[in-house]
TIRO-2110 file (N, C-alpha, C; in Angstrom, 1 decimal):
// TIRO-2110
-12.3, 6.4, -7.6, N, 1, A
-13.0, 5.7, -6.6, CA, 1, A
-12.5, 4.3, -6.3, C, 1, A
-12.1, 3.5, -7.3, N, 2, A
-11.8, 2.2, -7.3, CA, 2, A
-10.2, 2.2, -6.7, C, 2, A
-9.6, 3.1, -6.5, N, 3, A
-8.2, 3.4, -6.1, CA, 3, A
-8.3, 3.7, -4.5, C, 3, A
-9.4, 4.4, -4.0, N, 4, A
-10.0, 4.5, -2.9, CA, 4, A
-10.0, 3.1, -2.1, C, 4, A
-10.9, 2.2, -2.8, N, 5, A
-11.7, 0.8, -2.5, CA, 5, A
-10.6, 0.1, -2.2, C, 5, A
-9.1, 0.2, -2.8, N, 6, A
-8.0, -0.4, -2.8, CA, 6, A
-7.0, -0.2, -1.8, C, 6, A
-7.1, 1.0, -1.6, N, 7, A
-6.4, 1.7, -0.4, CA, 7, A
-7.2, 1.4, 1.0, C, 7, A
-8.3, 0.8, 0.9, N, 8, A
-9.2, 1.4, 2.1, CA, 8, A
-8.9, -0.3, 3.0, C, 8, A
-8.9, -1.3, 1.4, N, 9, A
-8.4, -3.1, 1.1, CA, 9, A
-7.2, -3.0, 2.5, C, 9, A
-6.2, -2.3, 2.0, N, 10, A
-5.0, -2.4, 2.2, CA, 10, A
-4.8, -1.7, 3.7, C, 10, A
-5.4, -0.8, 3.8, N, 11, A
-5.7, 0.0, 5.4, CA, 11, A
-6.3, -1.0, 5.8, C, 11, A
-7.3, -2.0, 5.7, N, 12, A
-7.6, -2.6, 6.5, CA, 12, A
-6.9, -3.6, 7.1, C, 12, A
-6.3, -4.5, 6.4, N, 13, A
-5.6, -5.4, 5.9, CA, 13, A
-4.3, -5.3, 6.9, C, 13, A
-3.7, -4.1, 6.9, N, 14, A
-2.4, -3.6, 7.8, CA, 14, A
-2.9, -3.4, 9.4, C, 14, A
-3.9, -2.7, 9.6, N, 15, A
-4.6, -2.6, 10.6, CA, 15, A
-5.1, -3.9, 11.3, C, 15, A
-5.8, -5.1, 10.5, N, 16, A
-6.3, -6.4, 11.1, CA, 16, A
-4.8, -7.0, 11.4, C, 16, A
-3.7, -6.8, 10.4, N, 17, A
-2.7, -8.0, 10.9, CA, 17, A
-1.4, -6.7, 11.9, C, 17, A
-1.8, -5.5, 12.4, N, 18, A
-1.2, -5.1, 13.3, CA, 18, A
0.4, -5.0, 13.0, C, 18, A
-0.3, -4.0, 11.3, N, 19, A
1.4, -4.1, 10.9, CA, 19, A
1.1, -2.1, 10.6, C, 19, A
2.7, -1.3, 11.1, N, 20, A
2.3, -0.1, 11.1, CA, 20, A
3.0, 0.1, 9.6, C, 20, A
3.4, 1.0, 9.3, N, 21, A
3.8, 1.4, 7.7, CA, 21, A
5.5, 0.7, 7.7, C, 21, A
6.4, 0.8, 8.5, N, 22, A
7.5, 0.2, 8.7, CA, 22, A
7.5, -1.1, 8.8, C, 22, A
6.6, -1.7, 9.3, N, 23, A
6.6, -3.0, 9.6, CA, 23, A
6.1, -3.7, 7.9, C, 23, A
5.4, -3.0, 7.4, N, 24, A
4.6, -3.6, 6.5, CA, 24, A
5.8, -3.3, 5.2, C, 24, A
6.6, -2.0, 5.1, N, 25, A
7.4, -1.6, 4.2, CA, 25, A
8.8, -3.2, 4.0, C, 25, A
9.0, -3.7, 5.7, N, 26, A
9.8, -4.4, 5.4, CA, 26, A
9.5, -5.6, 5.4, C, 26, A
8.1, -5.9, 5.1, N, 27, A
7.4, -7.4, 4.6, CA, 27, A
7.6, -7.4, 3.3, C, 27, A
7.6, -5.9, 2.7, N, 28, A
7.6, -6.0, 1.2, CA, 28, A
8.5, -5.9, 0.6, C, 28, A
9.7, -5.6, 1.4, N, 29, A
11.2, -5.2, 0.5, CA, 29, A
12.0, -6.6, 1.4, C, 29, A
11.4, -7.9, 0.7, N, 30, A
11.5, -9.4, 1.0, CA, 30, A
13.7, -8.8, 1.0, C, 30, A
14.0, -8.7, -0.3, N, 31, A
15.6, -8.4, -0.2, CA, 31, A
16.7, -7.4, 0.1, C, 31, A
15.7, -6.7, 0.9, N, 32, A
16.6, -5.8, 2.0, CA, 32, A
17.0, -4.4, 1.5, C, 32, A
16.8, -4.3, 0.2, N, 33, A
17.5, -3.4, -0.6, CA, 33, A
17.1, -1.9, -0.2, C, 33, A
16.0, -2.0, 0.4, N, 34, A
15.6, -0.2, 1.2, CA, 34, A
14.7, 0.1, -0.3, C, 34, A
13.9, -0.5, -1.0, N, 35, A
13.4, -0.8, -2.4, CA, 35, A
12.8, -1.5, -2.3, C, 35, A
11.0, -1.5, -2.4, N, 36, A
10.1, -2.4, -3.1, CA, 36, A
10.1, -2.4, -5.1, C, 36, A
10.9, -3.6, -5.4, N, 37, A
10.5, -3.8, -6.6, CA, 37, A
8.9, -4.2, -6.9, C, 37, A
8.8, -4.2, -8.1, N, 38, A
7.5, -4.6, -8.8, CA, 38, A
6.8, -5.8, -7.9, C, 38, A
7.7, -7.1, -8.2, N, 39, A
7.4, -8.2, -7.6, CA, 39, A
7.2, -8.2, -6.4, C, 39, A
8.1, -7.8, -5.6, N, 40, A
8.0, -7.6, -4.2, CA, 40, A
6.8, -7.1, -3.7, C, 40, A
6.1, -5.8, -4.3, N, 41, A
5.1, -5.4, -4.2, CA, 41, A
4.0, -6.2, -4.5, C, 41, A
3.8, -6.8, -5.3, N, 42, A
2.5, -7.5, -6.0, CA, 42, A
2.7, -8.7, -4.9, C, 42, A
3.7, -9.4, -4.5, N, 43, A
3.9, -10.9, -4.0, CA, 43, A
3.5, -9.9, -2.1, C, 43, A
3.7, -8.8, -2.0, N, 44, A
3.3, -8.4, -0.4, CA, 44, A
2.1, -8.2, -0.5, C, 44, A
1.2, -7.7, -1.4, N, 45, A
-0.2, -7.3, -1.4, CA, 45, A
-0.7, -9.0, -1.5, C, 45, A
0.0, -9.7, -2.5, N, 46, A
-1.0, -10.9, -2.3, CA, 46, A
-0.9, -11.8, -0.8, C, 46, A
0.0, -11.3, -0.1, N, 47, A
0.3, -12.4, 1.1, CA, 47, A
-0.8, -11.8, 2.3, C, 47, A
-1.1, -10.4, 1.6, N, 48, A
-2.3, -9.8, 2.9, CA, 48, A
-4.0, -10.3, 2.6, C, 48, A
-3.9, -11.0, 1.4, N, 49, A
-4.8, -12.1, 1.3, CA, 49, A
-6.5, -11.5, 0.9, C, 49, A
-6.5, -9.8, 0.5, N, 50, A
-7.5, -8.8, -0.3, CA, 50, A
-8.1, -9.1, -1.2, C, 50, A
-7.9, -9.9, -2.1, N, 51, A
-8.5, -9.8, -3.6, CA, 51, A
-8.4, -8.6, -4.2, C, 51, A
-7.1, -8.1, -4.2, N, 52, A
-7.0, -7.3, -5.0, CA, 52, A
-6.5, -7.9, -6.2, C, 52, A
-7.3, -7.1, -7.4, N, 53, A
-6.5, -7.4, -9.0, CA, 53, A
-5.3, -7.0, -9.1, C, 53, A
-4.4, -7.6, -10.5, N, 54, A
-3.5, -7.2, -10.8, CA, 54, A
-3.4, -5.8, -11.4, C, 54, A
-4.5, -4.9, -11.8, N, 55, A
-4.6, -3.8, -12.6, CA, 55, A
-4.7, -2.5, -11.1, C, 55, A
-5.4, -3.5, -10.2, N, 56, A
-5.3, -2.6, -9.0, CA, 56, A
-4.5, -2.4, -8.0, C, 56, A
-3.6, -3.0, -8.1, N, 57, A
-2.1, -3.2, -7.8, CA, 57, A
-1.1, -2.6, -8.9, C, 57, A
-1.2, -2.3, -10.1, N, 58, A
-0.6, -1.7, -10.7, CA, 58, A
-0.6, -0.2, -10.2, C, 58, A
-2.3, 0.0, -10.3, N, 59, A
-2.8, 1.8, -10.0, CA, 59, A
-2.1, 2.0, -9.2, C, 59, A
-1.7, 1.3, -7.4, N, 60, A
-1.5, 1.4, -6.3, CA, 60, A
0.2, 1.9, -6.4, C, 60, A
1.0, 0.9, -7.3, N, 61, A
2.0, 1.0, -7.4, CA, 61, A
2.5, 2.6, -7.5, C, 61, A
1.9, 2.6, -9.1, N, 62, A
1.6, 4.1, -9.9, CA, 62, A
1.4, 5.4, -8.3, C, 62, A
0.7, 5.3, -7.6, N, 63, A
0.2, 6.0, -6.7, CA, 63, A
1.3, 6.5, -5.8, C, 63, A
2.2, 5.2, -5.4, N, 64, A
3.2, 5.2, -4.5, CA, 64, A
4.5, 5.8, -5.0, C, 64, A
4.6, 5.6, -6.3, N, 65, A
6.1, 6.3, -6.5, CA, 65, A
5.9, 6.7, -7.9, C, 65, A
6.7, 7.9, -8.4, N, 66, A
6.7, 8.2, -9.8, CA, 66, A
7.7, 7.6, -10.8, C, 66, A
8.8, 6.5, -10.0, N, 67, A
9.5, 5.3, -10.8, CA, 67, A
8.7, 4.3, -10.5, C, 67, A
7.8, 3.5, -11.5, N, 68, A
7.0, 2.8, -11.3, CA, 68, A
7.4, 1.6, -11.1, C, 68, A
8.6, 1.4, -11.6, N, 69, A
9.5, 0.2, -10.9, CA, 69, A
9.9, -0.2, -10.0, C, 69, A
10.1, 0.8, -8.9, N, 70, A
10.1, 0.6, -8.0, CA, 70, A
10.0, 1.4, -6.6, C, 70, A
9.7, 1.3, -5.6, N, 71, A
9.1, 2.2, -4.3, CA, 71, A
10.1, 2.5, -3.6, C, 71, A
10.3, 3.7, -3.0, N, 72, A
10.8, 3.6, -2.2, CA, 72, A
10.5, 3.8, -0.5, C, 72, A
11.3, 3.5, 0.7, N, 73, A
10.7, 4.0, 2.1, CA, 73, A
10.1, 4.8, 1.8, C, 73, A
10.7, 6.1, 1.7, N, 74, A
9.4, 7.3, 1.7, CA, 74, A
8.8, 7.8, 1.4, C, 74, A
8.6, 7.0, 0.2, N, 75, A
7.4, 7.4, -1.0, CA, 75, A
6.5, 6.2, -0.4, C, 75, A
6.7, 5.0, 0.3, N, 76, A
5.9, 4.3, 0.5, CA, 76, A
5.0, 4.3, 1.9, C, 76, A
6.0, 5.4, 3.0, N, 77, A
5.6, 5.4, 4.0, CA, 77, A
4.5, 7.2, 4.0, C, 77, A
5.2, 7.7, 3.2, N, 78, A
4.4, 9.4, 2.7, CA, 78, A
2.9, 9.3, 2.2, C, 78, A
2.8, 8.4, 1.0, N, 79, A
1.6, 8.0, 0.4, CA, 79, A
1.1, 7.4, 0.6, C, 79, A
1.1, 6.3, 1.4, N, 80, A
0.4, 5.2, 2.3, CA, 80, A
-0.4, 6.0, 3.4, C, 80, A
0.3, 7.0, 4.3, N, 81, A
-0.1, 7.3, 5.6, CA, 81, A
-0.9, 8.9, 4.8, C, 81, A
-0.3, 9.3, 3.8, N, 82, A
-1.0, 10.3, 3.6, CA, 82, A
-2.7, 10.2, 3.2, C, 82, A
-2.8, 8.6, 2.1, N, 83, A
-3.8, 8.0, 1.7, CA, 83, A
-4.7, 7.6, 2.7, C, 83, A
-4.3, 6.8, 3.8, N, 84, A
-5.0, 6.5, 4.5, CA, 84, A
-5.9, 7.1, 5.6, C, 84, A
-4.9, 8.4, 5.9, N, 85, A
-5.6, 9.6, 6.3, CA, 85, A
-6.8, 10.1, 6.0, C, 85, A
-6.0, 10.3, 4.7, N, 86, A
-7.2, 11.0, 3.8, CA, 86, A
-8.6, 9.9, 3.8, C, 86, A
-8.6, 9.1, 3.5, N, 87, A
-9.6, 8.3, 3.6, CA, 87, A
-10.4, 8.0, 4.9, C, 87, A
-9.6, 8.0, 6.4, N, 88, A
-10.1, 8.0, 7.1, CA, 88, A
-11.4, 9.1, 7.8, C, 88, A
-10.3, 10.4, 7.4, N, 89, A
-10.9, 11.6, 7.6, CA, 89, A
-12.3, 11.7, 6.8, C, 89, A
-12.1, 11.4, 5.1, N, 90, A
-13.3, 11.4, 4.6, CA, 90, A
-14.5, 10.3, 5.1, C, 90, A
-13.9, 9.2, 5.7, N, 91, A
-15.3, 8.3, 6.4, CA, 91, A
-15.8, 8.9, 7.6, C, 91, A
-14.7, 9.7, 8.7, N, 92, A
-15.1, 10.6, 9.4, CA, 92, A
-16.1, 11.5, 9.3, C, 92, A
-15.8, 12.4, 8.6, N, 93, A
-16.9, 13.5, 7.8, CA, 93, A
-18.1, 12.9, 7.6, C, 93, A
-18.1, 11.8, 6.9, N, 94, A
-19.4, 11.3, 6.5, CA, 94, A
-20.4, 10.5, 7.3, C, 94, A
-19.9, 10.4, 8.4, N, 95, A
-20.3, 9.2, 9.6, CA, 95, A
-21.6, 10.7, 10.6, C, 95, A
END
């Protein structure tokens, strides 16, 4: 549920500052490398200005790729848009 809460952070977040999954992929891969490292990730989630923790940023990571080191495009554009789907649809349902 708390991974939900974080994703839903982050959907909104992308949504208020009118960034699509590409746009937001290359906010966070600051060195071009077609790779969100660790840092890169933690330093793009903090610049969207959430209050997300560091432990919920870790889960997030974990979520996005099965090399936890580091993300890539389409692990980050697959589970992002697949997540936020899913979440939307579930507020859908329940509305």
């Amino acid at each position: 549920m708390r991974l939900n809460k974080t994703l839903d952070k982050v959907a909104t977040a992308f949504f208020i500052q009118n960034f699509n999954m590409k746009k937001a992929f290359s906010l966070f891969d600051v060195n071009g490398d077609g790779m969100i490292s660790k840092k890169e990730f933690r330093d793009g989630i903090a610049t969207l200005e959430i209050g997300i923790k560091y432990d919920e940023i870790n889960d997030l990571m974990k979520l996005m790729s099965n090399d936890t080191d580091k993300i890539s495009y389409d692990d980050f554009i697959t589970k992002m848009d697949i997540n936020i789907r899913q979440r939307k649809n579930t507020v859908s349902e329940n509305v």
